[in-house]
Every structure is written in structure tokens, then in C-alpha cells.
N, C-alpha and C positions, 0 to 999 in steps of 0.2 A: 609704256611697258611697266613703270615703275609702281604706277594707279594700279595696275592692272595685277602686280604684283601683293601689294598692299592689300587688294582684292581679297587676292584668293589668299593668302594671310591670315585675314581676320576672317573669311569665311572658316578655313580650316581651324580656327583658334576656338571659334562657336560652337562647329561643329564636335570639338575635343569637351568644350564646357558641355553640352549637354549630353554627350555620353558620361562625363564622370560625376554630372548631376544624378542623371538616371542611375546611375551603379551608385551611388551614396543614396538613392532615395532607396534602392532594393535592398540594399544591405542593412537601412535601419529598419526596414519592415521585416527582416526576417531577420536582427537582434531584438525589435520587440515583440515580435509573433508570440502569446496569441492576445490581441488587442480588445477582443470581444468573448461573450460568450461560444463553447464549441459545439458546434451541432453532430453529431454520432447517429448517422443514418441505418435504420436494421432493416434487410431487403428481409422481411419475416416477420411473425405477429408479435404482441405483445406473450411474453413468456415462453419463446419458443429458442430453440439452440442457438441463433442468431441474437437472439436478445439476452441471452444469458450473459454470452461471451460479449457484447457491445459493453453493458454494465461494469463485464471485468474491465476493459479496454479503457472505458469513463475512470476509472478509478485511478489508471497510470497518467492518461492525460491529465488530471485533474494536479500533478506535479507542477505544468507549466502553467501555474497561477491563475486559471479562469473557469467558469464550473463550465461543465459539460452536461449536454444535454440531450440523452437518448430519444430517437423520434423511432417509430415502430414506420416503414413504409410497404405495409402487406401488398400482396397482388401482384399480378401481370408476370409472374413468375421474377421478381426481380427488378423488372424492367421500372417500374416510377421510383423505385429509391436509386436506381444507377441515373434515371433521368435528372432526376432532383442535385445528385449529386455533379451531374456533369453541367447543369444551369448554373449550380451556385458557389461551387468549390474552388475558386479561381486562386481565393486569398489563403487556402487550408484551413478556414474555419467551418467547413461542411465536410468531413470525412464519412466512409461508407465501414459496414460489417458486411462482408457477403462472402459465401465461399467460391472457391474456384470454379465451379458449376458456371457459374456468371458470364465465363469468357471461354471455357472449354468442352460444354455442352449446350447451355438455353441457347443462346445464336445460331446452332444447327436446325434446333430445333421451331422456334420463331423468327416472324422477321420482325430486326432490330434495326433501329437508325442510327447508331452508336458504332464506331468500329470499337471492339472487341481489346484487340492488340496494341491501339494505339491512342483509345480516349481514357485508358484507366491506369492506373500504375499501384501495383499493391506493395506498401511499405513496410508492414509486419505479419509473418505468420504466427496467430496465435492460437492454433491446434492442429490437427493432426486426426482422420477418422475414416472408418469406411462403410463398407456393407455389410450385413448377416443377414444370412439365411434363416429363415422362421416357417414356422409350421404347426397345423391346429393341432391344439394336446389331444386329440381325442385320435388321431391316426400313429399315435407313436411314434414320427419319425426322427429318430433322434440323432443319427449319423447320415453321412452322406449316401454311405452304402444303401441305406433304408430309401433314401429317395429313389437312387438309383434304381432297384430293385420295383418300387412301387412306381413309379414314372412310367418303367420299359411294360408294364402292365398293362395300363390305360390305352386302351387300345385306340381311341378318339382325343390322345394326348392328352398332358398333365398340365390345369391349369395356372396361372401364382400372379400374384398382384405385383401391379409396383405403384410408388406414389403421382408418378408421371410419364407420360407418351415420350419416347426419346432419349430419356435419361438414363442414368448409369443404372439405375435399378431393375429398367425393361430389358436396356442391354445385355445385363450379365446375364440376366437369366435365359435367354436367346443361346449366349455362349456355352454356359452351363448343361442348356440342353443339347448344346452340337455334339460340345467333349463326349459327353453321358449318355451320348446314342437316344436321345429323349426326346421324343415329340412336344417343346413346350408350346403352350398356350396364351398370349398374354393378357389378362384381364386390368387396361389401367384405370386408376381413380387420379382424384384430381386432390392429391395429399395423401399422407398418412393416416390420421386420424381413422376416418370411414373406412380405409383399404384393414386397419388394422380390428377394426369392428368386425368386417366381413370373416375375415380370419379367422376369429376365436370364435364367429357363431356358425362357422363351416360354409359360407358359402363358397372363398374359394383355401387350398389348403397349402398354399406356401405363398409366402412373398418375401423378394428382396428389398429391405427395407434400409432405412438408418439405425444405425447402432443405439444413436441416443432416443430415437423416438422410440425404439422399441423395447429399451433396455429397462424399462419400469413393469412393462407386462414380463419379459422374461424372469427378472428377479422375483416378484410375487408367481410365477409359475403359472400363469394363464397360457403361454404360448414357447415353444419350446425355440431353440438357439441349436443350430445343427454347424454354420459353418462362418466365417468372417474373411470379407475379400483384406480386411487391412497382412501388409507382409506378417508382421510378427502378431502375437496373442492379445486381445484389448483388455489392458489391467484390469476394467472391470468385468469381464468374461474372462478370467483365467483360465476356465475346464473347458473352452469354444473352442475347436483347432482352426486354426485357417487353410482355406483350401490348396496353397501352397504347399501347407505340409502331408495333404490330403492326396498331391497327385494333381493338383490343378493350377500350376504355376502361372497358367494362364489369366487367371481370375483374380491374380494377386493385385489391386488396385487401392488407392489410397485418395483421399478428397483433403480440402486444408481452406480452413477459415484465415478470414486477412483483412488488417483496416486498409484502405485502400485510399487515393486520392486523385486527383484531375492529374497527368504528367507532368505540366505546368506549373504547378505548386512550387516553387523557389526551393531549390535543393535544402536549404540551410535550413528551411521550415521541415521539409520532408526529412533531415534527420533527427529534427527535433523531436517529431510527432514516431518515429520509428522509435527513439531510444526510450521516449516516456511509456509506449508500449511494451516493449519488449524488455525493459527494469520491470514492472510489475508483472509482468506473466513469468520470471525464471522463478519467482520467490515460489519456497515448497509447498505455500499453502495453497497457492493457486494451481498449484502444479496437482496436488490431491485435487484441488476441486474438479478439475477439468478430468483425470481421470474416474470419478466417483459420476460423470454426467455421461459417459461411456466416450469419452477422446483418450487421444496423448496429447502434451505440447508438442508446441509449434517448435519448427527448428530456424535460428538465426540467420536464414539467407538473403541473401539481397533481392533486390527488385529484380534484377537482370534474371536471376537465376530461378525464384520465381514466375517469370513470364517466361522462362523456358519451360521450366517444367507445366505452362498450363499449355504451352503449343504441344507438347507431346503428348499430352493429353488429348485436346482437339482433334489432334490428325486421328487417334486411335480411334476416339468415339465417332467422328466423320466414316473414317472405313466401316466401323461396327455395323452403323446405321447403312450404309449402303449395303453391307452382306446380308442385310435381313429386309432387303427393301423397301426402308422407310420411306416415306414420304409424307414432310410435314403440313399439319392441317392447315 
């Protein structure tokens, strides 16, 4: 009995050392986090909204003493820069730019091997953006009213781009056309760019776009800005109304850029890498730059609160898609 004793003693005494082993080896890797160079994944091309903001993002991490290093990972809608990120991000030296899109519309829309909800965790919001309504200058439409009015016209229904099948851009305008009594159309492209070509040379004569990709042709006056799903006015469209204030409260929607990490990342790392983002995005300069690219900043919530607000997202776009029949390619 007393062997027996002594046993399970030392068993349990081993078992005590290698638990407070392990919790001394975690806790010095995330008081020296970060050990190596940081990789800052941009689910988008070089130079495009997601790479702007990844650069800003590089600039705050670059406090926690190691350079960072933006990698552009275009394509698959997203999908090889969240893959990359979820192969290699174990230690938080591989973190991601993507917006909420990521986890609250592409997965409805594709199949993914990744749960959503539960392989990602976003640690800082660092903007804030939505939708506008555009339309080719040559039809004059420049309030909602005008659409309205020319929509309910088109007797073979009104056509309008969007940058992608499924997305918040196909959708609203679906909804747009419910509210509006309006037979829409949807004509998608596979991006903005082209969809935005098509626009200004009239083949099709509205699309719901991004704020930011659109917001360089509305400034020089190629293509006109008629309405913004974000709730309040985008600083940089002051004279835009949003269609909340329009009578369309329904349409009132909002999108949100996030460095993001594997959920596993060591808490103590994940507040590190949250605080070193979110010090350099409140500064005003940034705070100008981001509304001059057509954002707001991001606002201070947590991850928790965050991943709520992408499931209410989700469930929204999931119903959308079913009222309009989608069915993904």
C-alpha cells in the first residue's frame, strides 16, 4: 500500500511539473512574442483596399520590435490567404487583413473547408464601410427618386451590376428592387474593376458597389453617387444621403475590415497584436487617411462582439439569398 502510495505521489508530482513546465514555456513565448519576422496576409491584390489598410496595420505592429511583412494573397475570393493563414498562424506570426465578408457572406456563397465561426478570431477592427449606389452620368440619375421612377419604367426590368454572385452588392440591389416596386436585373462580374468599366461605357446603368473602389471615378465625376447603404454619411461623400434617411432603413448595412488570427494564438499574444493595432489606427492621421480612401475607423470591440456582429450578419445574408433563390455555383 505504502509503494503503492509513493506511486501515485510521484506520478502526481510529475504530472504537477509538467503542467507548470508547459505554462512557464507559454507564458515566456507570449512575454517574447514576436520572435521572428511578422507575416500580414492581404486576402486582395496588391494596391487594393485590403492592402492599404494591411500596410496601415504593418506600421502599428511594427511597435512590437520585428518588421512585418505584407504578402498580397489574391484569388479564390479570399479563400488562400484565410488558408495560409489557418496552416501557418499557430504561433501569431502569420496574421490576416480581410473584411467580415470572409465569415458572413463567401461561405454561403462557396464551399469552404474552414468553419467560419470557429477557425478564425478577429482581433482588431480597423475600419468601418459600405455600399453606394452609382449610375452612368449620361442617364442623370442622381437621387433615389430618379431611379425609382426610371426602374418602374423598364418594362423588361432594370439592370445593375455587382462585383460578385451572392454578395452584399447582388443582394441589396434584389432588396432595393423589392422595396422600390422594381423589377431588378442582376448582371454579376467577377470584381469591380470591369463591372465599373461597363458602367461608365453604358452597358449596364447602375451598380452597387464599394465605397472605396468607386469613390475615385465619383470624385472626378465619371459616374454619379446617388445613395450609401453605410447608417450615417461617408466623410468622404458628404452631399451622398444614405438610404436610411431616404425611407429605406432596410438597406442600412455596414461591412468592417479586421486583422484577424487562428483562435489558438495565446491570448497574451492576441492582446498584444490587438493593442499594437488599434494605438496606431486611433491616431488622427490615420483616422484622415482612412476617411480620405472613403471608410470610417474601426470601433474598439472585442473579438466576442465582433464575431457577433458577423453572425447577424450571416443569418441576414443567408435569409436574403434564400428570398431571391440563390443557389450557389
Amino acid at each position: 500500500m505504502k509503494n503503492h502510495d509513493k506511486t501515485r505521489r510521484l506520478g502526481l508530482s510529475l504530472a504537477i511539473g509538467a503542467a507548470l513546465a508547459a505554462w512557464g514555456c507559454a507564458s515566456m513565448a507570449q512575454a517574447s512574442w514576436p520572435t521572428k519576422p511578422i507575416r500580414l496576409l492581404v486576402a486582395g491584390p496588391p494596391g487594393g483596399t485590403a492592402d492599404a489598410l494591411a500596410r496601415q496595420a504593418a506600421e502599428g505592429l511594427k511597435s512590437t520590435g520585428q518588421p512585418v511583412i505584407v504578402e498580397a494573397k489574391p484569388g479564390g475570393s479570399g479563400i488562400i490567404a484565410i488558408n495560409d493563414l489557418l496552416a501557418n498562424g499557430h504561433d501569431g506570426h502569420t496574421l490576416l487583413v480581410i473584411q467580415v465578408g470572409a465569415v458572413s457572406e463567401m461561405p454561403l456563397v462557396n464551399k469552404v473547408r474552414f468553419k467560419p465561426f470557429t477557425d478564425m478570431k478577429p482581433l482588431a477592427q480597423i475600419s468601418r464601410t459600405g455600399l453606394v449606389l452609382v449610375a452612368n452620368k449620361s442617364l442623370n440619375l442622381t437621387r433615389v427618386g430618379d431611379v425609382v421612377k426610371y426602374g418602374q419604367a423598364q418594362k423588361d426590368g432594370l439592370d445593375f451590376a455587382s462585383y460578385a454572385t451572392g454578395m452584399k452588392g447582388h443582394t441589396l440591389g434584389m432588396q432595393f428592387g423589392h422595396l422600390a416596386n422594381i423589377r431588378m436585373r442582376h448582371v454579376p462580374y467577377k470584381g469591380s474593376p470591369q463591372a465599373l468599366v461597363d458602367l461608365m461605357g453604358g452597358q449596364v446603368p447602375l451598380m452597387f458597389d464599394g465605397v472605396t473602389t468607386s469613390l475615385p471615378l465619383i470624385k472626378s465625376g465619371k459616374i454619379d453617387a446617388i445613395a450609401v447603404s453605410y447608417p450615417t454619411r461617408i466623410g468622404a461623400l458628404p452631399d451622398v444621403p444614405t438610404f436610411k434617411e431616404l425611407g429605406y432603413p432596410q438597406l442600412a448595412q455596414a461591412s468592417w475590415f479586421a486583422v484577424w488570427s487562428r483562435p489558438d494564438v495565446a491570448p497574451g499574444i492576441q492582446q498584444k497584436i490587438r493593442a499594437a493595432t488599434l494605438g496606431h489606427f486611433d491616431q488622427p492621421a490615420v483616422k484622415r487617411s482612412l476617411r480620405d480612401m472613403g471608410m470610417e475607423p474601426g470601433e474598439p470591440l472585442t473579438s466576442e462582439a465582433m464575431m457577433a456582429d458577423a453572425k447577424v450578419a450571416y443569418d441576414e445574408q443567408a435569409a436574403l439569398l434564400k428570398a431571391i433563390n440563390f443557389q450557389p455555383e
